[in-house]
C-alpha positions as CSV (number, residue, x, y, z in Angstrom):
1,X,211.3,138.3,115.3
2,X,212.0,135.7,118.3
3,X,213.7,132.8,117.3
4,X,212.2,129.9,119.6
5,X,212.4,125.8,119.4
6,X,209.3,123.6,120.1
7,X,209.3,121.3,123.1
8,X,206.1,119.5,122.6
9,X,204.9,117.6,119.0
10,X,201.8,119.8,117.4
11,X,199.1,117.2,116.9
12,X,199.2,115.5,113.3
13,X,197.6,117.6,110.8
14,X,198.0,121.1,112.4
15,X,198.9,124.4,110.9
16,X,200.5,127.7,111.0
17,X,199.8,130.0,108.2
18,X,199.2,127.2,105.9
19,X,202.6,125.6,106.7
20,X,203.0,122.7,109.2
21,X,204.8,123.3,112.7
22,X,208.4,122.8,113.3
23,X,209.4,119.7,114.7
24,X,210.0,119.6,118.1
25,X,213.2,120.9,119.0
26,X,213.6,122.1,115.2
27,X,214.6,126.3,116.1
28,X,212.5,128.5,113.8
29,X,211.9,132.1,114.1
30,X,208.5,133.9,114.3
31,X,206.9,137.2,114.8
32,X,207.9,138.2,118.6
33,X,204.5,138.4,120.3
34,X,203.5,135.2,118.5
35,X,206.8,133.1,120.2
36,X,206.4,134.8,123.1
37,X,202.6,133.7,123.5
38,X,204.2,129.8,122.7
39,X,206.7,130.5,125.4
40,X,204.4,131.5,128.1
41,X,201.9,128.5,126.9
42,X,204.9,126.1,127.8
43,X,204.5,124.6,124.2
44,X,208.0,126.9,123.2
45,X,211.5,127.7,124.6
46,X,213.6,130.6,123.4
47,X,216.4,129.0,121.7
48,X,219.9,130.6,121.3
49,X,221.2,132.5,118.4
50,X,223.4,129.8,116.1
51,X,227.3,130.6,116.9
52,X,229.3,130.3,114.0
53,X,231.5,128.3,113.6
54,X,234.7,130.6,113.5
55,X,233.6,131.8,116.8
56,X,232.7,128.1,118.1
57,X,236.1,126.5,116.6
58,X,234.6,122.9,115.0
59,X,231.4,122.9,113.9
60,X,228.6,121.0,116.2
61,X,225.8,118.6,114.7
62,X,222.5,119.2,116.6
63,X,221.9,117.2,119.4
64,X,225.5,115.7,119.5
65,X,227.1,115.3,122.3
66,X,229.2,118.1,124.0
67,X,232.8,116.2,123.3
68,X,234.6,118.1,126.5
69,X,236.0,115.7,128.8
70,X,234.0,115.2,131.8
71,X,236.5,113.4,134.0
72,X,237.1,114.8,137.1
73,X,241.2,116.1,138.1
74,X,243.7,113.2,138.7
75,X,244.8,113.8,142.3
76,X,248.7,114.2,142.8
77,X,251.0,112.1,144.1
78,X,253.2,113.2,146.9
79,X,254.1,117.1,147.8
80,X,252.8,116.5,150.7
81,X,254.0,115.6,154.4
């Protein structure tokens, strides 16, 4: 199994296996030669495995914001001259 996430919308009313297609971005995982045939169509990316959260520390909500600061370093006064 290959666990990929869509980058484009399926048209309306299409299929796989009976079932409708993820949403884009939605990760879902599918028989390996089938994602990797989505992949190399461009329609698919390989998404990364889930961390969990005791490895991650808080837990993230999809598509949130990455909340590290990303202000650049104060300079220093002085020490120098």
């Amino acid at each position: 199994m290959m666990r990929i996430r869509m980058v484009v919308d399926m048209p309306p009313g299409a299929a796989r296996d009976g079932q409708p297609w993820p949403a884009r971005g939605v990760p879902v995982e599918l028989p390996t030669a089938e994602a990797a045939h989505l992949v190399a169509s461009g329609v698919a990316e390989e998404a990364p495995e889930e961390v969990r959260a005791d490895e991650a520390g808080e837990p993230q909500e999809a598509g949130a914001p990455d909340k590290r600061s990303r202000r650049k370093p104060t300079k220093q006064k002085g020490g120098e001259g």
